[in-house]
C-alpha positions in Angstrom: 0.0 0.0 0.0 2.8 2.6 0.6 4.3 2.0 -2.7 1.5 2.6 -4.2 0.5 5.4 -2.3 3.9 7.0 -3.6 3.0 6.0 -7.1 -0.3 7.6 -7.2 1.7 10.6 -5.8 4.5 10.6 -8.4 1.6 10.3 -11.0 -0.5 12.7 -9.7 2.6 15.4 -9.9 3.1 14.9 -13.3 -0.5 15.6 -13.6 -0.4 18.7 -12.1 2.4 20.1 -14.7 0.8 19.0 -17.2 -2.5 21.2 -15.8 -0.2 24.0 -15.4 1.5 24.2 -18.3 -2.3 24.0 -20.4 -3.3 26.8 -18.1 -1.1 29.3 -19.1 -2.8 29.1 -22.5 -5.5 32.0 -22.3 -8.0 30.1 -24.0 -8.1 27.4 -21.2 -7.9 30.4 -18.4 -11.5 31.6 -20.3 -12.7 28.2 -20.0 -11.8 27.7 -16.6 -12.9 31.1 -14.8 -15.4 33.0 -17.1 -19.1 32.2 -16.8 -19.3 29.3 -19.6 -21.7 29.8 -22.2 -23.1 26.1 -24.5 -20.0 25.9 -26.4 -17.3 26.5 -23.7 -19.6 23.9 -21.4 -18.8 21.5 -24.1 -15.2 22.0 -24.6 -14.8 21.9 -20.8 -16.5 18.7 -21.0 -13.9 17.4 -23.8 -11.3 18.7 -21.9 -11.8 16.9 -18.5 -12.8 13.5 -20.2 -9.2 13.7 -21.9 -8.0 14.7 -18.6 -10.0 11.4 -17.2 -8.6 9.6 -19.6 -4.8 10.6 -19.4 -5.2 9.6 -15.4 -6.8 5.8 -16.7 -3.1 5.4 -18.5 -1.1 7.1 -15.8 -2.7 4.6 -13.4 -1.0 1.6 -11.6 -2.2 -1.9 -12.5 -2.9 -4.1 -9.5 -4.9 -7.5 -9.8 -6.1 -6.9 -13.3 -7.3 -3.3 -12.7 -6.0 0.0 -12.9 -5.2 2.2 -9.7 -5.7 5.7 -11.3 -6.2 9.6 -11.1 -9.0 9.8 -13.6 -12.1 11.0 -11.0 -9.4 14.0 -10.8 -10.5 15.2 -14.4 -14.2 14.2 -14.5 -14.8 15.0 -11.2 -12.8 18.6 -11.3 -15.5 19.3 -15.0 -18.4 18.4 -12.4 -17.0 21.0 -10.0 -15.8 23.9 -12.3 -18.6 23.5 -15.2 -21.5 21.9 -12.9 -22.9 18.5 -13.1 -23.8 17.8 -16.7 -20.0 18.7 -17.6 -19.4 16.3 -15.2 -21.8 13.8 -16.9 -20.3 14.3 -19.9 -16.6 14.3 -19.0 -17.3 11.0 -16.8 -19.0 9.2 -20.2 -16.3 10.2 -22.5 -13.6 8.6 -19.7 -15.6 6.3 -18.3 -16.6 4.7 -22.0 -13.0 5.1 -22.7 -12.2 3.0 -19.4 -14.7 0.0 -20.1 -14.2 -0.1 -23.9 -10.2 -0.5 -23.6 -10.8 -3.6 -21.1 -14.4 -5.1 -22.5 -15.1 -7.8 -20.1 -12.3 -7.2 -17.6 -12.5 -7.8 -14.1 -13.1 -4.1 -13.3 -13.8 -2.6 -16.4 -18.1 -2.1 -16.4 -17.5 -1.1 -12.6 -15.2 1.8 -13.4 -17.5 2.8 -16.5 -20.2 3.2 -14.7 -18.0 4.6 -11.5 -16.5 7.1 -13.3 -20.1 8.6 -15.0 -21.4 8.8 -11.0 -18.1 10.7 -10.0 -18.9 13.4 -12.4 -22.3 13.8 -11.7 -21.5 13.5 -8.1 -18.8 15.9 -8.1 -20.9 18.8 -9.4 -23.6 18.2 -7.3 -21.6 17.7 -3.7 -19.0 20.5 -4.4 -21.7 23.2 -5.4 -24.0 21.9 -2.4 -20.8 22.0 0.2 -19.3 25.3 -1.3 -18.6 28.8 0.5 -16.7 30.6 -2.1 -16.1 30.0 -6.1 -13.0 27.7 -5.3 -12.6 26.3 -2.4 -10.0 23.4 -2.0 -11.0 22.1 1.3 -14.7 21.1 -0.5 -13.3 20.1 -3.5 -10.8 17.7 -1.0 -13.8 16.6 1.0 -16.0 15.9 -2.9 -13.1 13.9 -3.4 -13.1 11.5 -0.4 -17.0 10.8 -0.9 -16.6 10.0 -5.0 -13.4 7.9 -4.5 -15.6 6.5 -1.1 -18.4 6.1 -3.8 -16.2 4.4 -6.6 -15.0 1.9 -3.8 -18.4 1.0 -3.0 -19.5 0.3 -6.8 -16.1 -1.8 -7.0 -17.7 -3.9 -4.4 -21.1 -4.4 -5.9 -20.4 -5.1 -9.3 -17.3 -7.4 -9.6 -17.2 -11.1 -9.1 -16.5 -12.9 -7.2 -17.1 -10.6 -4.2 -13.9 -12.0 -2.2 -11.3 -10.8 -5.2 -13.1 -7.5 -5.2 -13.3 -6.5 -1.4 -9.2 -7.5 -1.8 -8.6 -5.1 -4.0 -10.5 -2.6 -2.6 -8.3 -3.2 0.7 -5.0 -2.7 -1.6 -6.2 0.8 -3.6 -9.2 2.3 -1.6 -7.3 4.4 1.1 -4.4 5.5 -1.2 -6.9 6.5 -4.1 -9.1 7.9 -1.8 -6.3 10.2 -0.4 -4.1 11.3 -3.4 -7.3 11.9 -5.5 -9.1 13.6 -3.0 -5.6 15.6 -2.4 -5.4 15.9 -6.2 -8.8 17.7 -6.8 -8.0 20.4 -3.9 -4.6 20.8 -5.9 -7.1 21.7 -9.2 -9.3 23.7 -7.7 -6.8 25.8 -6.0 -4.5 26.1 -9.2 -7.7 27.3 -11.0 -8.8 29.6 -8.1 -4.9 30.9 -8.2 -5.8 31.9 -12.0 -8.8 33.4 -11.4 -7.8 35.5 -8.7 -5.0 36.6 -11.0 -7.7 37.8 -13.7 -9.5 39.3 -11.3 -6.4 41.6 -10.0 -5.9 42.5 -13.5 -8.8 43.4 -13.9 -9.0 45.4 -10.3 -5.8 47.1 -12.1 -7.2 48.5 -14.9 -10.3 50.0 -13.4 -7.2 51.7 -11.1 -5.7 52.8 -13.7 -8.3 54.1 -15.6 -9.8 55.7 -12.6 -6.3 57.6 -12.0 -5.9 58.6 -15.3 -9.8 60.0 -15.2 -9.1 61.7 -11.9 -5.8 63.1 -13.4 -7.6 64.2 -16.6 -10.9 65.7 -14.9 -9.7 69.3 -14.9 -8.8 69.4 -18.2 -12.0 67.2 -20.0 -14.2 69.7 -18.1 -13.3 72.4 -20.7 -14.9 70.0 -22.8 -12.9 67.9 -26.1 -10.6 70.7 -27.3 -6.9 70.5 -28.8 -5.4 71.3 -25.0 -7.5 69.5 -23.0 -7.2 66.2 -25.6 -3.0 67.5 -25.6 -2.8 66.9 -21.8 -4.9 63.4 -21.6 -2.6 61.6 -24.1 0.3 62.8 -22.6 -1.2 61.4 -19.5 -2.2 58.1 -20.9 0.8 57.6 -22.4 2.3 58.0 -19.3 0.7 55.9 -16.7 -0.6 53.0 -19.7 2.2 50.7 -21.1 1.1 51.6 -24.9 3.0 52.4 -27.5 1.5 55.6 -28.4 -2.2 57.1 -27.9 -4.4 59.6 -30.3 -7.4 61.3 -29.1 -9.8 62.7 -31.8 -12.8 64.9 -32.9 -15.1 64.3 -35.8 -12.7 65.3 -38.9 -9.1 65.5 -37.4 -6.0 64.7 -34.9 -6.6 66.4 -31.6 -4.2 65.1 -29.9 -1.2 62.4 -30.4 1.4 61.1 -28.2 4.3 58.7 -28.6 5.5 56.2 -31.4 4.9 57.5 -35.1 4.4 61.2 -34.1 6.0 62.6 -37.0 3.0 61.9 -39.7 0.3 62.1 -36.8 0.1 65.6 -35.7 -2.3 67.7 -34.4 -4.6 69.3 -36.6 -3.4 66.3 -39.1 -6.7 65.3 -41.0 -7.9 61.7 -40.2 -5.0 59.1 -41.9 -6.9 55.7 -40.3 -9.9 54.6 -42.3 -10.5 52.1 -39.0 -10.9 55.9 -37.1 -13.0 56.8 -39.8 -15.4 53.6 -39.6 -15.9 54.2 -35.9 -16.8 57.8 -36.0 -19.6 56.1 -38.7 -20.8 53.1 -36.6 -20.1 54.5 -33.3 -18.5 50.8 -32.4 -15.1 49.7 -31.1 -13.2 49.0 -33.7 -9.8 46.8 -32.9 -7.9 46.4 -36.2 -4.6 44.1 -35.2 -2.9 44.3 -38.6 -1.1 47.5 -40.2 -3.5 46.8 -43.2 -6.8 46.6 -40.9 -5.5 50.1 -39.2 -5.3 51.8 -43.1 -2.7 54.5 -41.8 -2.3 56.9 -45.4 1.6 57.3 -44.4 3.3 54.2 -46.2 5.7 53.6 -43.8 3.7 53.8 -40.8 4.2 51.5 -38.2 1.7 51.1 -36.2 0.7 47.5 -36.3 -2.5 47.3 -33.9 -4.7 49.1 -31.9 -7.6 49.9 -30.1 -10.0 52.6 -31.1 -13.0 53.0 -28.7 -15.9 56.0 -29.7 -16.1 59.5 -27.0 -19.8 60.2 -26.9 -21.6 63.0 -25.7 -25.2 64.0 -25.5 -25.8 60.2 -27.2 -23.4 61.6 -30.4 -20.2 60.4 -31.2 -18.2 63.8 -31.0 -14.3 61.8 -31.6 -12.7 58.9 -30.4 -9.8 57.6 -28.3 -6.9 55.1 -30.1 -4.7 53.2 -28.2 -1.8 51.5 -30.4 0.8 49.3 -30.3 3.7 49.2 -32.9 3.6 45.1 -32.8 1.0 43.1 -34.9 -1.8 41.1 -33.1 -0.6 43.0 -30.0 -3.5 44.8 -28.7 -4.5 42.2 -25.5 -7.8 41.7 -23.4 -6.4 43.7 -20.9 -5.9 47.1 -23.5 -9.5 46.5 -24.6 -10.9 46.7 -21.1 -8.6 50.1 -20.5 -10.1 51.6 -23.8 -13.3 50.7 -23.0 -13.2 52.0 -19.8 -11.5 55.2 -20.5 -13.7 55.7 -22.9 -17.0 55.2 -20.4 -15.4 57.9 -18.2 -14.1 60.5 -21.0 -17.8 60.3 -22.0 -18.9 60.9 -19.0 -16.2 63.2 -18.3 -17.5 65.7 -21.6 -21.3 64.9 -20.5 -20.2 66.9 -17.1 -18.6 69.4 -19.1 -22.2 69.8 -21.4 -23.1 71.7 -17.8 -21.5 75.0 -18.5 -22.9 75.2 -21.7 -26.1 73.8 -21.3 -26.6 76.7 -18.2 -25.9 79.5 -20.7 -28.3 77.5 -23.0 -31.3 76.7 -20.8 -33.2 80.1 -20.4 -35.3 78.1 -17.1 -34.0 80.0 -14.1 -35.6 77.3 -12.0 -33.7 74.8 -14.0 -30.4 76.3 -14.0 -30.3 76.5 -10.4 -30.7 72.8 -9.8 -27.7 72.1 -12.5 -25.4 74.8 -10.7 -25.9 72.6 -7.5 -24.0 69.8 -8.9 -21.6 69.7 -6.4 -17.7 68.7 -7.6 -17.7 67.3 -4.2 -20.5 64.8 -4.8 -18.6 63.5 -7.6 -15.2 63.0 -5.8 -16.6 61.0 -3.3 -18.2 59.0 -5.6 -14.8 58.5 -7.6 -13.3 57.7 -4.5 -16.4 55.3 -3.1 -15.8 53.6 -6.7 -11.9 53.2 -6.6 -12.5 51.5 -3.0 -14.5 49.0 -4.9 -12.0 48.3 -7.5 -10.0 46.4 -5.6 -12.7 44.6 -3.6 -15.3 44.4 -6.4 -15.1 45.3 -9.6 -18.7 44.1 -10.4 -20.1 46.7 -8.3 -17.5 49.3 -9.1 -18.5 49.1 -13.0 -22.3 49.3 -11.9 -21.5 52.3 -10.1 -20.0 54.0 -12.9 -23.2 53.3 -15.2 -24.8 54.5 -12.0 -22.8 57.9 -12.1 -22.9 58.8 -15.8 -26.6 58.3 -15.8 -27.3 60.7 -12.9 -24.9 63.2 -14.5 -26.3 62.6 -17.8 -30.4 63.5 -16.4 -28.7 66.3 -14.6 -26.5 68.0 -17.4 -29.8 67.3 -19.7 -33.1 66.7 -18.3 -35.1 67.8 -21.4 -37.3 70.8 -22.3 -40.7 69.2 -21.5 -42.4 67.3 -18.8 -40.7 63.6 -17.4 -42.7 60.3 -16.2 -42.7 59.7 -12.6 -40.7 56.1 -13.2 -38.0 58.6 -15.6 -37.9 60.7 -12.0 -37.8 57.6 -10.1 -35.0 56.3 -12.3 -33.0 59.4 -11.6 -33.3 58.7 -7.9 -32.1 55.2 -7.8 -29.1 56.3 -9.8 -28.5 58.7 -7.1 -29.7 56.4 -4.0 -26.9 53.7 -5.6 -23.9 56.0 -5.3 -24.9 57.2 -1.9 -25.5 54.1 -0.8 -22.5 52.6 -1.7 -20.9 55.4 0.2 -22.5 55.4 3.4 -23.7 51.7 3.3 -25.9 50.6 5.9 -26.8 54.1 7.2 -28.9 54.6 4.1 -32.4 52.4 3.9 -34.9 53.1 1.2 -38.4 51.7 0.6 -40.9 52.7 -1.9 -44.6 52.6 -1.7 -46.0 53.0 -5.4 -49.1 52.8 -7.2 -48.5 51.6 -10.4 -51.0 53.6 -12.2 -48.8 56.8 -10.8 -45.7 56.0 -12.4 -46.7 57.2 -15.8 -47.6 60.6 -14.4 -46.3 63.6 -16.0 -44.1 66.0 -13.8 -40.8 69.1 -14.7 -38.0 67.3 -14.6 -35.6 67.5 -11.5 -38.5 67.8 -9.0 -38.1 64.6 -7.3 -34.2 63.9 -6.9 -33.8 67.3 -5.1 -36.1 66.4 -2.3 -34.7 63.0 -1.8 -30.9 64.3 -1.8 -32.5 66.8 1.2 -33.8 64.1 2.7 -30.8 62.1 2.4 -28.3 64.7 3.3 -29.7 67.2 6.1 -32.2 64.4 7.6 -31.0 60.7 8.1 -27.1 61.4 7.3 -26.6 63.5 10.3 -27.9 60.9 12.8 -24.7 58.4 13.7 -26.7 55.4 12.8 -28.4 56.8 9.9 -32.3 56.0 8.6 -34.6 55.5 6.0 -36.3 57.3 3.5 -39.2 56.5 2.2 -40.4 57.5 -1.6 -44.6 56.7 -2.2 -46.9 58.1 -5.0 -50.5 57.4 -5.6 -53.1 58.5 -7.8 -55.9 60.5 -5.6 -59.1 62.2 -7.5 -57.3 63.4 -10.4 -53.9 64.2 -8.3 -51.0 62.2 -8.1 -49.8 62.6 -4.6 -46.0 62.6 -4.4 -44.3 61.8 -0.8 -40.7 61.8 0.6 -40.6 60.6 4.0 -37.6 60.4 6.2 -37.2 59.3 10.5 -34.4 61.8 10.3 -33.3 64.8 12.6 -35.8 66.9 11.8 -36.7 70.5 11.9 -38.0 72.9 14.6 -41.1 74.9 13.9 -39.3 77.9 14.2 -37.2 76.7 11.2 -40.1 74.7 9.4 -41.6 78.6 9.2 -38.9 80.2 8.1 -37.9 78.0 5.4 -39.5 79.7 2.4 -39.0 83.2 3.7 -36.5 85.5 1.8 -36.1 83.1 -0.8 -34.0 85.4 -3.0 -31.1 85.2 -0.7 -30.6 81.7 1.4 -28.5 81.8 3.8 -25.3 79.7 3.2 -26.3 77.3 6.2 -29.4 77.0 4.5 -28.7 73.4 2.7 -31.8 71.8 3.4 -33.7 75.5 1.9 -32.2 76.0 -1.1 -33.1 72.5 -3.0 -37.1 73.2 -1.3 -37.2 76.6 -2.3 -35.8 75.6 -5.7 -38.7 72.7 -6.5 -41.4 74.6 -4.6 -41.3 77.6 -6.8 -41.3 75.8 -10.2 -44.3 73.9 -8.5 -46.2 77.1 -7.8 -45.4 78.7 -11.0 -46.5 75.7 -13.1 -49.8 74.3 -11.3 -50.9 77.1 -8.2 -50.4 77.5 -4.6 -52.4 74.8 -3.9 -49.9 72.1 -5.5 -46.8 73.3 -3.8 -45.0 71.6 -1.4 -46.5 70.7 2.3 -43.2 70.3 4.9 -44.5 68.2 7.9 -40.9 67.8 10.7 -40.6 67.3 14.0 -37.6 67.3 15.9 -36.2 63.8 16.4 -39.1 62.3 14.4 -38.3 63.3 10.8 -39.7 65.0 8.0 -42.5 64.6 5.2 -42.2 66.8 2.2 -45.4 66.0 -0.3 -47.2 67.7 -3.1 -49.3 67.0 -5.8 -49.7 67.3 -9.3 -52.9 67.5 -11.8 -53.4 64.5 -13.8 -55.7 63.9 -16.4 
């Protein structure tokens, strides 16, 4: 038994190179840690039946069967791909096992052994689980498979007595080196996906240091300095060979390799540019002759060309390059794409200046101008905490951030839906949220026949940012707010609720005095006296806002609005 416990080992080693080696292969790594779709569940399935049936030959004959590693391949397809890739990789292995031995001994009894163990695999590991990978499972779906195989290896074979002997010899050393062996897998996988997801975790970094870095210059909106200074900055922090930034017709901007024929102010010399301005798609020619460059002897050989979008228009675009052929990776595509997500949302903020001098509603340019540059540094900051804990959420709270932005900067000249308000909000409740985490609870309580009701844009977010800000958020342990609408006699009733601090009557009365001039420690005022006068001036006194508080308890802000 102790030699062959060593074999098994020796065996199993070479195994694990092998699995090594055919990981580094970033085809394999996709298989192996993305979220298999029908045709990668199939190759996985192909994969760990070959693997199966590399650990039948590597095995260690003994009484006229095979002591052998190959519940380490169809068992590992059950756990990474679930239990039909199990199935699968156990029938392609286990019909490899019996049909190389027809009529042996052991040969039906490891057929149908090895089907189970894939099956089983998937369905123990992702019952027992507590993270994606976890080795000390996988080691425990090991010992019950091998346990089960044993216990088949008794049934099946005759005569009985020959079987339960060689189940004495192999059971306990295939039991522990294949049960060791899976834990091996699983962690060698998790060690690749955790890998992907640092690099991953790196580029949103990057990306959100090079926005930060570019923020004061994008705000002037997509001019020949302010595209100068972000490819300079690219260039810098990025390892790319050089970096272009354009408008609609020309070469803003150009920085590194090549920049003789590509300066500023050059007309467009890529017809890949050209097709993406068109399409308003990611382009990623990888040849010199995909990337169409008009100077002969350019040699750029690949790149990356990602659309800059403003106001849902594609105003220019961003190209990364490299010099070598087939060498734009995964990794530059999810830096494009990302810098490209953030310079949009970058030159939507910087639509705000302009669309104030635009917009003649006084009502409505007061709400823009209290976009606060604070708000959005904290929610660059809350994101880039994320990055490195979860990039999921930190990507969702980007889409999060250029769709509040993108209401505020243009919210439309006519009347919004309530569920268009409503959607505003969330946007706004996500980013605060993730901020201040459990000290910000939000419920809704919504008729549905309300939600198509007509109101001015920007009424609703105000009043929940008030709520938000100079109600629960100055209590330690924070609160809720609660956001209800229903339809009343030809009203829709609107209602922001929170069990905040509160105000004193004294204040309550004095909050729509003077409204020309608030006073600066007047937070809570301005955003009222903002939404209450377009709401007097568009339906009557009688629909502006009602302001119920009591000091301690919280405060109710409501008002209504004429529906047909």
């Amino acid at each position: 038994m102790h030699n062959l416990l060593i074999n098994l080992l020796e065996r199993l080693g070479i195994f694990a190179i092998a699995f090594i080696l055919i990981m580094r292969f970033d085809i394999f790594k996709r298989l192996l840690t993305g979220k298999a779709n029908r045709y990668e569940k199939l190759s996985l399935s192909v994969l760990f039946g070959l693997f199966g049936i590399a650990g039948t030959y590597m095995g260690v004959p003994i009484q006229n069967a095979i002591a052998n590693s190959r519940v380490v391949g169809v068992a590992l397809g059950g756990i990474l791909g679930g239990p039909l890739v199990g199935f699968a990789a156990g029938v392609i292995a286990g019909g490899h096992r019996y049909l190389i031995d027809i009529g042996g001994f052991t040969a039906t009894a490891c057929g149908v052994a090895t089907v189970i163990e894939g099956v089983a695999g998937g369905l123990i590991y992702h019952r027992l689980k507590r993270r994606p990978f976890d080795p000390a499972v996988a080691f425990i779906t090991g010992v019950i498979v091998e346990s089960l195989q044993m216990a088949i290896l008794l049934i099946i074979p005759k005569p009985f007595s020959a079987a339960l002997n060689l189940v004495s010899i192999i059971g306990l050393p295939m039991i522990l080196v294949n049960s060791l062996g899976l834990a091996l897998f699983v962690e060698l996988v998790a060690s690749v996906y955790k890998e992907k997801e640092r690099f991953a975790a790196s580029q949103a970094q990057t990306a959100l240091d090079i926005a930060l870095r570019t923020l004061p210059f994008l705000r002037s909106g997509l001019t020949g300095a302010s595209a100068s200074e972000t490819a300079r900055i690219i260039l810098e922090m990025a390892d790319l060979d050089a970096v272009a930034i354009s408008d609609e017709s020309q070469i803003l901007a150009y920085a590194g390799a090549e920049n003789v024929h590509h300066r500023p102010g050059t007309p467009l010399l890529h017809a890949s540019t050209r097709t993406v301005l068109t399409s308003g798609r990611i382009a990623a020619p990888l040849t010199r002759e995909e990337i169409s460059c008009t100077h002969a002897d350019c040699r750029l050989g690949s790149a990356i060309i990602v659309p800059l979008v403003k106001q849902d228009r594609t105003i220019g675009t961003l190209q990364l390059f490299r010099l070598k052929e087939n060498g734009i990776t995964p990794l530059d595509r999810e830096l494009a794409n990302g810098l490209a997500h953030l310079f949009s949302n970058q030159l939507e903020i910087s639509a705000l200046d302009e669309q104030k001098k635009l917009v003649k509603d006084a009502e409505i340019k007061a709400l823009q101008a209290q976009i606060n540059p604070h708000f959005l540094f904290n929610a660059i900051n809350t994101i880039i905490s994320y990055t490195r804990t979860s990039p999921e959420t930190a990507s969702g709270l980007l889409v999060k951030l250029a769709d509040f932005f993108r209401t505020n900067i243009n919210p439309g000249v006519g009347n919004v839906s309530l569920a268009t308000e409503l959607e505003h909000c969330r946007a706004y409740i996500a980013i605060e949220s993730a901020r201040f985490e459990e000290r910000i609870r939000v419920s809704y309580d919504l008729d549905e026949t309300a939600l198509d009701c007509l109101l001015p844009p920007l009424i609703l977010q105000p009043l929940v940012e008030n709520a938000l800000k100079h109600g629960i958020l100055l209590r330690e342990e924070g609160g809720e707010v609660n956001i209800a609408a229903h339809r009343d006699n030809g009203l829709v009733r609107i209602e922001v609720r929170d069990n905040g601090v509160g105000m004193s009557a004294a204040r309550l009365a004095a909050l729509f005095i003077d409204a020309d001039r608030p006073s600066p420690q007047e937070g809570a005022g301005i955003a009222l006296k903002n939404v209450n006068a377009r709401l007097s001036a568009l339906y009557g006194a009688e629909h502006a806002l009602r302001i119920e508080s009591e000091p301690g308890q919280g405060t109710t802000v409501s008002f209504t609005v004429p529906q047909p």
